[in-house]
N, C-alpha and C positions, 0 to 999 in steps of 0.2 A: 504494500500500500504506500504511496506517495503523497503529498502533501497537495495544497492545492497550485501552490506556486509553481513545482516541478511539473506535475501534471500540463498546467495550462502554461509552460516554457514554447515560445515559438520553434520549431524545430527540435523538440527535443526529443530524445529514444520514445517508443511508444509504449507506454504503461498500461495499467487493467487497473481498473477498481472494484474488483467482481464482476468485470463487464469488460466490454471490449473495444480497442482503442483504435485511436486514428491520428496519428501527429502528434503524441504527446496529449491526447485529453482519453476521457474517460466516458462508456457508454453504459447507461442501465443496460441490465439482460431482462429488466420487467416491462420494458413499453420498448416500443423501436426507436431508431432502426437494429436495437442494441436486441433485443428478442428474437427479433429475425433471423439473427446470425447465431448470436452464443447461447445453449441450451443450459448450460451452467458452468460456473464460473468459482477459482479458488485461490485462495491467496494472491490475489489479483492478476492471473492468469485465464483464460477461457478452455477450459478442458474439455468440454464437449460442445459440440455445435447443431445448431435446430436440425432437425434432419432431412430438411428437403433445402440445406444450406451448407451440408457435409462437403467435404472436397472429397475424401473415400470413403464414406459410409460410415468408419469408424470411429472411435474414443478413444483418441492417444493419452495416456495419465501423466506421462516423463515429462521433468522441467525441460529438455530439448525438444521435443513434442511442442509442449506447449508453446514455445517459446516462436517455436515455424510456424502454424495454427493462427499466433494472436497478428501476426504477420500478413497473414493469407484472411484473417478476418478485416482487417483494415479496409484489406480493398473491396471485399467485398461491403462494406457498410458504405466504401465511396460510392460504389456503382449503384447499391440498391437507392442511395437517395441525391442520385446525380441523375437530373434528364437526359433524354435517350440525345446520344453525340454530341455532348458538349464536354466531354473528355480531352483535355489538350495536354500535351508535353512537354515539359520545360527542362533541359539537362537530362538529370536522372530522375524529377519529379513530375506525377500527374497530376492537373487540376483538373476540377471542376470547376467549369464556371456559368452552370446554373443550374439552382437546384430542384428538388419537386415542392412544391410549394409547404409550407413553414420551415423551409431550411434554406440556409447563403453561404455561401463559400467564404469562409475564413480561411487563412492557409492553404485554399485548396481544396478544404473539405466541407462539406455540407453538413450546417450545425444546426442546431436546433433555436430556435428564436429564443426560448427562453434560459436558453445556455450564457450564463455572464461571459464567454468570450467573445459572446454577438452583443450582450448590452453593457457589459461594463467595461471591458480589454480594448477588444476593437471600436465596438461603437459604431454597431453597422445600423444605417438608417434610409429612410428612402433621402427624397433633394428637401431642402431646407431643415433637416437635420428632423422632418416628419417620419412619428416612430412607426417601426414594419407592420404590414398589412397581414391578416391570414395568409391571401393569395401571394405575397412576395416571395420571389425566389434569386434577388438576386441585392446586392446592396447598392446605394443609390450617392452614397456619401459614406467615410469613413471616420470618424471623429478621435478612436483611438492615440495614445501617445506610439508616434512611431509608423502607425498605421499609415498606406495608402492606398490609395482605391485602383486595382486592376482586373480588367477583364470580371466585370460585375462582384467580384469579392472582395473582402477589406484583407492587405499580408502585411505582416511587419517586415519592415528593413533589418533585424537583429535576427532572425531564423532563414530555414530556407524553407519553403521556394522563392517566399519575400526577395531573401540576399540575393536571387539570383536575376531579378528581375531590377532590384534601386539599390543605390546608396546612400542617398540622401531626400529625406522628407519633412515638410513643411505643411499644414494646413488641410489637412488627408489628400495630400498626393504626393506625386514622384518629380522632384528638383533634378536628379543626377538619375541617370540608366546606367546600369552597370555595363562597363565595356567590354569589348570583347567577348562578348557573350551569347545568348539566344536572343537578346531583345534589341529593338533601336529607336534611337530618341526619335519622336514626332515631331519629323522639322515645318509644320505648320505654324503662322503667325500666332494665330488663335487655337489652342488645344483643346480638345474635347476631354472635358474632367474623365478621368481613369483611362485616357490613352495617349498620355505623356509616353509611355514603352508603349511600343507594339512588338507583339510575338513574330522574330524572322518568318515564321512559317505561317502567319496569320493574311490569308489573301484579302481577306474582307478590311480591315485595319480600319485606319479612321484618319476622316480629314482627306481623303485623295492622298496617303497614305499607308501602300501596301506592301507586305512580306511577301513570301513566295514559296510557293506550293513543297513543302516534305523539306523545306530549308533547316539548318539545324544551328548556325553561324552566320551575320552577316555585315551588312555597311550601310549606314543610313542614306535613302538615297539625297543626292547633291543640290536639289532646289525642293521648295516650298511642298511640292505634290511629285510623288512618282515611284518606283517602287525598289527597293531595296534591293543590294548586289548582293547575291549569295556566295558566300563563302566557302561554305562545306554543306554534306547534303546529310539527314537524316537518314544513317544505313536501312537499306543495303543500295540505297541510288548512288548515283553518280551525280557530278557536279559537270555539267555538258558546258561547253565552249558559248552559248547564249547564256548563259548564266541560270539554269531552269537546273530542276533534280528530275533524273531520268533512271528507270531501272536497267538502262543498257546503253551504252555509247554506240553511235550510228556504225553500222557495218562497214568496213572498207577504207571511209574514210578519217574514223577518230580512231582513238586507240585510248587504254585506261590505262592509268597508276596510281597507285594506293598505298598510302603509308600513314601512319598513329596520328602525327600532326596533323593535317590535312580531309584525310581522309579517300573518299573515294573518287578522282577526277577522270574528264575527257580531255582529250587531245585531240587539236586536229594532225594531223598526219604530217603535213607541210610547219608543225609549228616549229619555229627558231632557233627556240631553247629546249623544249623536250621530245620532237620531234626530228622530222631530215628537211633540212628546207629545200623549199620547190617540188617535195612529195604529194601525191595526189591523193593515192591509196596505199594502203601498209596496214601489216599485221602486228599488231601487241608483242611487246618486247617480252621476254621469257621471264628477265628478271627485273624489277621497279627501276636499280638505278641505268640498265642498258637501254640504250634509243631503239624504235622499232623498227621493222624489216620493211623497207618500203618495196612497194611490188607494182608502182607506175609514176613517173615523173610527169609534174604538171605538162610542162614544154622543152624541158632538158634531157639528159637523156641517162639513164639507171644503169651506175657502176659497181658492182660488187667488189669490194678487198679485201681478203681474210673474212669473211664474216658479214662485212661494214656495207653497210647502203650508201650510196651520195646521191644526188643529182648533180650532172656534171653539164657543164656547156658542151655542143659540138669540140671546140677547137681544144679543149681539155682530154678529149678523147684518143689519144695517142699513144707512141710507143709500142706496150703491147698489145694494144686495145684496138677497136676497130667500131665503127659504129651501125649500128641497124636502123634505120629511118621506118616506124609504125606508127601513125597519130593516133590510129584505134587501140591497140592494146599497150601502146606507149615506147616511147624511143628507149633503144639501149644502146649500151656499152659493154661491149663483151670483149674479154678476154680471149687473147689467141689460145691460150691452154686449157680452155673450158671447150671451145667446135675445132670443128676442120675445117669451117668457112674463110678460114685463117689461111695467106700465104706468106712468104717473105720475098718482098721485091730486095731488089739491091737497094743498099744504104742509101744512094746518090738521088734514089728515087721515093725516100721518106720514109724508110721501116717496111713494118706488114702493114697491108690492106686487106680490104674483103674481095672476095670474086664478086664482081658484076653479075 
């Protein structure tokens, strides 16, 4: 059992008080959503679960049991009292942000109106600080110390998901967007209260102000209205060369690389730095840090060395090399030791050529 301060800590471990938790607060197991889920409950852990709210049917007794359980009950008490797809993603945490009616997203999670995180911590309220309606389901104004108002719930800046969204708050809203992160300041003259951040991945946004579709990182975009450069994409897409998240880089002509930092990007084939330049089409390099295997040059014409793709000019094409003129399947540069289209005229007369 925990105290009430620890319990209602913003981000803190998730406790039981006979009931079943969700962010650090505490659910009856005699009225919902807290009934719903935990069928009973012991030394502030949830040992058995309603039975048509089981994950296996079963009654784990063990403190490590339980301890996975009060876990897998959380979200389940998100989802029973979160409306249908208003589930969003922020980092490693899910919000709701709107609830079934007598509950509003505090932290993320849908609280009960008569819960003092909703009337005395946060200080969730409809607009002119008029108190919640039966029908509300979403907060209207934040009044809390610390509290600001996003995506219809009141989060503190001192826990997360809050942290991960502001740094600094002033008069229930968001001064500071954390940078480098999921969210981007709304570069709007006039801000619509609780969408100072907008979620990178939020298309609808506010203010002519949009994110962009399964984004996961990005950049606020550069004038008044417009929509945000994605940075990295919410696995398993890719970060495509328009700046979109796509579940696959175009055939032939992009190619992918993936690494921790980053993530998962597109390339176009031709590109400068992680491509061959003047490549048209090419195949994905085998390993992240190797350039890929181009297999047609835009207008120049495709040399192999060791291994190595280029695009070469005509007059680059020399020594032992010889050139093949194709526009349809692409000019090359071959090597006298790869055909036999290869002769050797005398020196005087410029190396090998090809037969006519």
């Amino acid at each position: 059992v925990v105290d009430a301060a620890t319990a209602l800590a913003p981000g803190s471990a998730p406790v039981l008080c006979g009931a079943v938790p969700a962010r650090g607060r505490c659910y009856s197991i005699s009225v919902a959503p807290g009934s719903g889920v935990c069928g009973e409950a012991r030394d502030g852990a949830c040992v058995g679960y309603a039975e048509e709210n089981s994950v296996d049917g079963e009654r784990r007794r063990t403190q490590s049991s339980s301890a996975q359980n009060s876990m897998q009950g959380a979200e389940r008490v998100r989802e029973a009292t979160c409306a249908d797809n208003k589930l969003v993603t922020i980092g490693d945490a899910q919000l709701c942000t709107k609830c079934a009616e007598g509950s509003v997203p505090i932290n993320g999670v849908c609280t009960a109106f008569e819960d003092d995180l909703v009337k005395k911590t946060a200080k969730c309220t409809r607009a002119s600080a008029a108190p919640l309606q039966s029908t509300d389901t979403v907060c209207a104004e934040c009044g809390g110390d610390g509290y600001f108002l996003f995506m219809g719930g009141c989060y503190s800046k001192d826990g997360s998901p809050g942290s991960l969204v502001c740094t600094a708050v002033s008069a229930g809203k968001c001064d500071t967007c954390k940078a480098d992160g999921n969210v981007f300041p709304n570069q709007a003259a006039q801000k619509t209260l609780g969408s100072e951040c907008i979620l990178c991945s939020d298309t609808t946004g506010a203010d002519d102000n949009l994110g962009v579709e399964n984004c996961a990182t990005c950049t606020a975009p550069t004038t008044t209205t417009g929509t945000a450069t994605c940075t990295r994409c919410v696995a398993p897409n890719y970060l495509t060369t328009t700046g979109t998240c796509d579940s696959a880089c175009a055939a032939d002509t992009k190619f992918s690389v993936e690494d921790e930092q980053n993530g998962k990007r597109c390339f176009a084939c031709g590109d400068t730095t992680n491509g061959v330049d003047g490549c048209e089409k090419c195949t994905a390099p085998s390993e992240p840090t190797n350039k890929p295997t181009c297999t047609k040059c835009s207008t120049n014409y495709l040399k192999t060395v060791d291994g190595t793709t280029t695009c070469v000019e005509k007059g680059d094409c020399k020594d032992d090399y010889f050139t093949v003129d194709d526009p349809t399947n692409g000019n090359k540069c071959i090597s006298c030791g790869d055909t036999v289209l290869c002769c050797w005229a005398p020196r005087l007369q410029g190396g090998p050529k090809s037969h006519e």
